[in-house]
DOSE-411679 format. One record per residue (C-alpha): y, x, z; residue in three letters. Coordinates in nm, 3 decimals, decimal comma, always signed. Layout:
N
<<Y; X; Z>; "ALA">
...
//
This chain:
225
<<-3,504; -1,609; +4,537>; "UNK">
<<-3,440; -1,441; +4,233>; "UNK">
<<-3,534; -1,066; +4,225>; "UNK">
<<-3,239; -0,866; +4,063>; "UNK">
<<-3,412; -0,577; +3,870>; "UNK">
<<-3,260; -0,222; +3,913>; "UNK">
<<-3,018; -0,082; +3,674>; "UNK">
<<-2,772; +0,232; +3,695>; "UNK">
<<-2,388; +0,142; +3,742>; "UNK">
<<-2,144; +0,390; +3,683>; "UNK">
<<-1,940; +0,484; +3,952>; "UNK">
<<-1,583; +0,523; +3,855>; "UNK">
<<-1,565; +0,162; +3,819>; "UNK">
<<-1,436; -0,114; +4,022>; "UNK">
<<-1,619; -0,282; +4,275>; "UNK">
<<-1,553; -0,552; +4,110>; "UNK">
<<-1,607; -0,397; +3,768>; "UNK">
<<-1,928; -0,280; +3,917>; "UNK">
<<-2,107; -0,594; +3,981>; "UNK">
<<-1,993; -0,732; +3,645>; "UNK">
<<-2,162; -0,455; +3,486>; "UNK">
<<-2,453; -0,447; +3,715>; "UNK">
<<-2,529; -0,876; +3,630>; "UNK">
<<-2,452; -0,828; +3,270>; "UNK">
<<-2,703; -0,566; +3,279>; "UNK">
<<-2,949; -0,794; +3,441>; "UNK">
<<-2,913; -1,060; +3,191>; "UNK">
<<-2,877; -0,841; +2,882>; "UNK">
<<-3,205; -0,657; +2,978>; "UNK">
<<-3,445; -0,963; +3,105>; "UNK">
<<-3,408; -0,936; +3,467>; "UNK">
<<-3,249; -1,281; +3,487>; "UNK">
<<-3,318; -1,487; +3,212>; "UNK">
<<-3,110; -1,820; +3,146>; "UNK">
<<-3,135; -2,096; +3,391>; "UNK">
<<-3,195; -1,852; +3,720>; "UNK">
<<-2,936; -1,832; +3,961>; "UNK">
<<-2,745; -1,529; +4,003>; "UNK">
<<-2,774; -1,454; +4,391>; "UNK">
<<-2,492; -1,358; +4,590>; "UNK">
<<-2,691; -1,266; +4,927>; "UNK">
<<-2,933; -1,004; +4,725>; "UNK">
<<-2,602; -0,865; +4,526>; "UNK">
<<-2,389; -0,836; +4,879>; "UNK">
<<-2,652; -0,678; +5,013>; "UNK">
<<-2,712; -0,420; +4,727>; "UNK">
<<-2,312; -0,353; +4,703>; "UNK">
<<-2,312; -0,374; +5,090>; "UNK">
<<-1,999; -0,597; +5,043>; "UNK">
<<-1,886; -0,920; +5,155>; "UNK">
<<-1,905; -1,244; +4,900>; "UNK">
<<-1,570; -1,255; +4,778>; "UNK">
<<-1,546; -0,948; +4,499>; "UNK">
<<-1,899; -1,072; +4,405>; "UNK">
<<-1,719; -1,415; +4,335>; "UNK">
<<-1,406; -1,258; +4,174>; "UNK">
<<-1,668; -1,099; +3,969>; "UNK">
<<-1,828; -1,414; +3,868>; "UNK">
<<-1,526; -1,541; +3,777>; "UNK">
<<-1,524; -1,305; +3,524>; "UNK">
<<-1,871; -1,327; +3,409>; "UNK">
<<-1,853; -1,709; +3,347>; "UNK">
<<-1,505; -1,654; +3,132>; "UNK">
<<-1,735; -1,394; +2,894>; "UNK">
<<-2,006; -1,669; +2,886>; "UNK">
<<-2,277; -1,469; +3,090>; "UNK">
<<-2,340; -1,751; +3,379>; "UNK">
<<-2,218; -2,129; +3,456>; "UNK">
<<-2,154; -2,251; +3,760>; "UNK">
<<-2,333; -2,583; +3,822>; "UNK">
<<-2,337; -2,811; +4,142>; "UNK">
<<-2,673; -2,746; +4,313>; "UNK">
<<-2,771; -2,379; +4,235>; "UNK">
<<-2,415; -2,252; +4,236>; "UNK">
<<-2,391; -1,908; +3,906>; "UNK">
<<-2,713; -1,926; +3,696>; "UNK">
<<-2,794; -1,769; +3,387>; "UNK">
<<-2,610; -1,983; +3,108>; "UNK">
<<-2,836; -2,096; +2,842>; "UNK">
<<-2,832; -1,915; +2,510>; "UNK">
<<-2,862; -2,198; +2,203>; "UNK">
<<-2,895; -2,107; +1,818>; "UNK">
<<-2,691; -2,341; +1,753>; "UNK">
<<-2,415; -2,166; +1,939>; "UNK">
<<-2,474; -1,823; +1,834>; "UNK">
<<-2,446; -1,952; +1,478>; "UNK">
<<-2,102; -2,127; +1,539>; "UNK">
<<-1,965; -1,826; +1,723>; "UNK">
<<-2,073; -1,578; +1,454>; "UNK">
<<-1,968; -1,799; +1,166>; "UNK">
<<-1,566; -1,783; +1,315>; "UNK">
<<-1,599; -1,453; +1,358>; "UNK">
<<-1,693; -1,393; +1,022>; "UNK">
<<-1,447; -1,572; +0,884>; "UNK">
<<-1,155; -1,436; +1,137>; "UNK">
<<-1,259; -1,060; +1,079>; "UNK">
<<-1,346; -1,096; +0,745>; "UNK">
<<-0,950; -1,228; +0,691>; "UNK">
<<-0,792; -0,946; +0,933>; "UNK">
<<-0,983; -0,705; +0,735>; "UNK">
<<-0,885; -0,828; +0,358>; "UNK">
<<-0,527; -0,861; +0,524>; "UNK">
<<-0,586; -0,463; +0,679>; "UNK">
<<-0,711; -0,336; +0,365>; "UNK">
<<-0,383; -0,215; +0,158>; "UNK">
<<-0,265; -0,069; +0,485>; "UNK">
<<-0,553; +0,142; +0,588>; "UNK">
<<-0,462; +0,521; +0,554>; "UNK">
<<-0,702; +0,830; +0,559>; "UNK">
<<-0,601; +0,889; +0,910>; "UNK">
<<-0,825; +0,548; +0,979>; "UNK">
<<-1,059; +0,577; +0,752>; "UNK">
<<-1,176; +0,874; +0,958>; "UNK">
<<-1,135; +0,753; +1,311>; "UNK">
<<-1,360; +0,498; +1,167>; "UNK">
<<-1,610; +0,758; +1,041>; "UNK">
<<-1,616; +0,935; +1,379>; "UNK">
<<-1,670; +0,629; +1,569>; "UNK">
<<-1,945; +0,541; +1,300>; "UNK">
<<-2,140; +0,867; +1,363>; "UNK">
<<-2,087; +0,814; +1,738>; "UNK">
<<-2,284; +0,466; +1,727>; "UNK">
<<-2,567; +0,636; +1,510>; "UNK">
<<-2,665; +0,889; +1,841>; "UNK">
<<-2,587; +0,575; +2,003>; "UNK">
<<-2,861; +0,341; +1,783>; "UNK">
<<-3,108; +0,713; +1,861>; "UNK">
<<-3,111; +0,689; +2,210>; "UNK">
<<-3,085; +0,317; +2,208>; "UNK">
<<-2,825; +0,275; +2,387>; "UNK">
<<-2,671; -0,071; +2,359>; "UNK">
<<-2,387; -0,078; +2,645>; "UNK">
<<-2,215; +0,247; +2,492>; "UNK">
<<-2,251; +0,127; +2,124>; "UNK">
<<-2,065; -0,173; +2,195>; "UNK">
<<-1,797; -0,011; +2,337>; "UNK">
<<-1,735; +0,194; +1,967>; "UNK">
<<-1,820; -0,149; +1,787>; "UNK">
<<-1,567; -0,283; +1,937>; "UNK">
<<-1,326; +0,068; +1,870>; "UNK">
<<-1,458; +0,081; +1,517>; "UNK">
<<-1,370; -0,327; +1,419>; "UNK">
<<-1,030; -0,261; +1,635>; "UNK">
<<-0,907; -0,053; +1,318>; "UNK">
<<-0,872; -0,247; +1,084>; "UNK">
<<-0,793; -0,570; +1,331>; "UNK">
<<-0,472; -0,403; +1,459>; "UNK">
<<-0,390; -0,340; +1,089>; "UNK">
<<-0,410; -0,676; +0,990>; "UNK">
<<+0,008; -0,742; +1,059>; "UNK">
<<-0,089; -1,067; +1,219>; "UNK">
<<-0,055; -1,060; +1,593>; "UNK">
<<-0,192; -1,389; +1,663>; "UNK">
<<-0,503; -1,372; +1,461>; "UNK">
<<-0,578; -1,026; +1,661>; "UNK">
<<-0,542; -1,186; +2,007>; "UNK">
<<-0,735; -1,509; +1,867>; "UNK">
<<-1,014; -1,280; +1,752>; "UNK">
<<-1,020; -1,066; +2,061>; "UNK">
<<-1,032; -1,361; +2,314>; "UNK">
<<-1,318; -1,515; +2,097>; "UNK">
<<-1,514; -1,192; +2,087>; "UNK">
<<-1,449; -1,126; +2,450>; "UNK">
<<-1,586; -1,494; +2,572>; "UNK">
<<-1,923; -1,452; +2,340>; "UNK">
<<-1,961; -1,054; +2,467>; "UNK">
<<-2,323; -1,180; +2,615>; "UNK">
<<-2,391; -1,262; +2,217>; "UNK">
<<-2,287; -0,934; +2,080>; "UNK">
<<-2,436; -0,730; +2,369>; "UNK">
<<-2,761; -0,921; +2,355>; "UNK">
<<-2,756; -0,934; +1,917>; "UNK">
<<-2,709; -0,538; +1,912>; "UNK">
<<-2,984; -0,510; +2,180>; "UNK">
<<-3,264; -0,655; +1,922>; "UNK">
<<-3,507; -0,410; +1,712>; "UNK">
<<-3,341; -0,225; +1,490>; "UNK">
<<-2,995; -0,396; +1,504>; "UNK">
<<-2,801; -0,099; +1,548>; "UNK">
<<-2,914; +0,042; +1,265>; "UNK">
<<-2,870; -0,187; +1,021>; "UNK">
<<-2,523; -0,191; +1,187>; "UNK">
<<-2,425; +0,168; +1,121>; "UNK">
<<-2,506; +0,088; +0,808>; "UNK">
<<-2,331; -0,208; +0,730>; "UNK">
<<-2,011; -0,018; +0,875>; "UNK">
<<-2,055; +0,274; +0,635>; "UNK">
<<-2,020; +0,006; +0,331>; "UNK">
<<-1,724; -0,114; +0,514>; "UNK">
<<-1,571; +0,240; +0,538>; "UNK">
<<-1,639; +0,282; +0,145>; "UNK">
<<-1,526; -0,081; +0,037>; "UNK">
<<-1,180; +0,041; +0,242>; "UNK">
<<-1,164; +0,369; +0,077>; "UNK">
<<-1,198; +0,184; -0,250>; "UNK">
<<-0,975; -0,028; -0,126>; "UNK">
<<-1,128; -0,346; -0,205>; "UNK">
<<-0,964; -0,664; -0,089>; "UNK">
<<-1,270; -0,901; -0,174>; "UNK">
<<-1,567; -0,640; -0,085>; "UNK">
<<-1,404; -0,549; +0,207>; "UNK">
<<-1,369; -0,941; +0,342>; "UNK">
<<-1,727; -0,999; +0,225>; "UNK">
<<-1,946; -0,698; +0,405>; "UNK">
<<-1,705; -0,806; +0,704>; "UNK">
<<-1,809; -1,131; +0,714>; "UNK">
<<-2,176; -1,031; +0,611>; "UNK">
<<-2,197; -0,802; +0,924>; "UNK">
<<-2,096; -1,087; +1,181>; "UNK">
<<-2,333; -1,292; +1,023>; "UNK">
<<-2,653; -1,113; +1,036>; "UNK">
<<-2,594; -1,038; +1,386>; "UNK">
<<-2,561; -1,406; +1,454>; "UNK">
<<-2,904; -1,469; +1,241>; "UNK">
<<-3,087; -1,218; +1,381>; "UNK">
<<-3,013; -1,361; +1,743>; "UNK">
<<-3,072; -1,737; +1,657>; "UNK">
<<-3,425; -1,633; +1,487>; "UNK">
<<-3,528; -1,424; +1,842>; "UNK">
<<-3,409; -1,800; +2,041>; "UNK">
<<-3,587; -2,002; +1,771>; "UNK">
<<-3,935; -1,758; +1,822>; "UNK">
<<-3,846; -1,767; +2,200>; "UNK">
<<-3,892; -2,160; +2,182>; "UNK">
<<-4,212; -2,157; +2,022>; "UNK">
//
């Protein structure tokens, strides 16, 4: 059986909410690695719940691309391929990188400094290395300019992408030094809006989805060697 490794869950969420956290956790940090099944007995018994929120949980999980349900082993692990980190990341560049050109004769000061704020909130963030809150402002800081862009489909097209391929994001952000060179990507975003310019501001957009998706197929390629 696979051993689930210990992680803190914070307690104003969920049950349900809870375990999702608690097995994205698990995967994001190493304690179950692709392929390994995702045990319900060992999580009902840490929860001290029945099987069915831990199943309304993986329901969840396997629509945000963290496990796959396959006919033998029941949840396991899904599989990680460069090849689909590179797809995911290249739509997102080019789906953010249009919201934000679209966003940028719209952005006001009042945005420019929520986006500031949230900025220097992911820097203590990147100190401490904390990956699960710095997502959380990521996600804030991108949500500026997407609500901006005057096109409600492409924001709900972008934010059910980025929601199914959170397991890439999480696990990009959590390599060496990736939240730095995030920070600092966004601050050239901030300036290129502030400038207000349309083609910088699509193209260090697009540049920051994309070297989160290289730096994440280059760990799977090493991985494979």
């Amino acid at each position: 059986m696979t051993k689930i490794m210990e992680y803190p869950v914070e307690r104003h969420l969920t049950l349900r909410e809870r375990i999702v956290d608690f097995v994205k956790e698990s995967i994001i940090k190493g304690g179950l690695k692709p392929g390994e099944r995702v045990p319900e007995p060992e999580l009902a018994e840490r929860f001290g719940i029945s099987r069915t929120p831990i199943r309304e949980a993986f329901r969840q999980l396997e629509s945000e691309g963290f496990i796959t349900f396959t006919p033998r082993k029941g949840a396991i692990v899904s599989p990680i391929t460069d090849k689909d980190v590179i797809e995911f990341y290249a739509i997102k560049g080019l789906l953010e990188g249009y919201a934000a050109k679209m966003a940028c004769c719209k952005i006001g000061d009042k945005e420019i400094q929520r986006m500031l704020d949230l900025n220097s909130q992911m820097t203590r963030c990147a100190e401490k290395n904390d990956v699960k809150n710095f997502f959380k402002l990521d996600n804030q800081l991108h949500d500026v300019f997407l609500k901006l862009c005057g096109n409600d489909k492409l924001y709900n097209l972008i934010h059910t992408i980025v929601q199914q391929f959170e397991r890439f994001r999480r696990t990009s952000l959590s390599l060496p030094g990736r939240m730095q060179s995030s920070v600092k990507q966004h601050n050239e975003i901030i300036e290129a809006f502030k400038k207000q310019d349309v083609d910088l501001v699509e193209r260090l957009v697009k540049a920051n989805a994309e070297m989160g998706g290289e730096l994440l197929a280059q760990e799977i390629l090493k991985e494979k060697v």
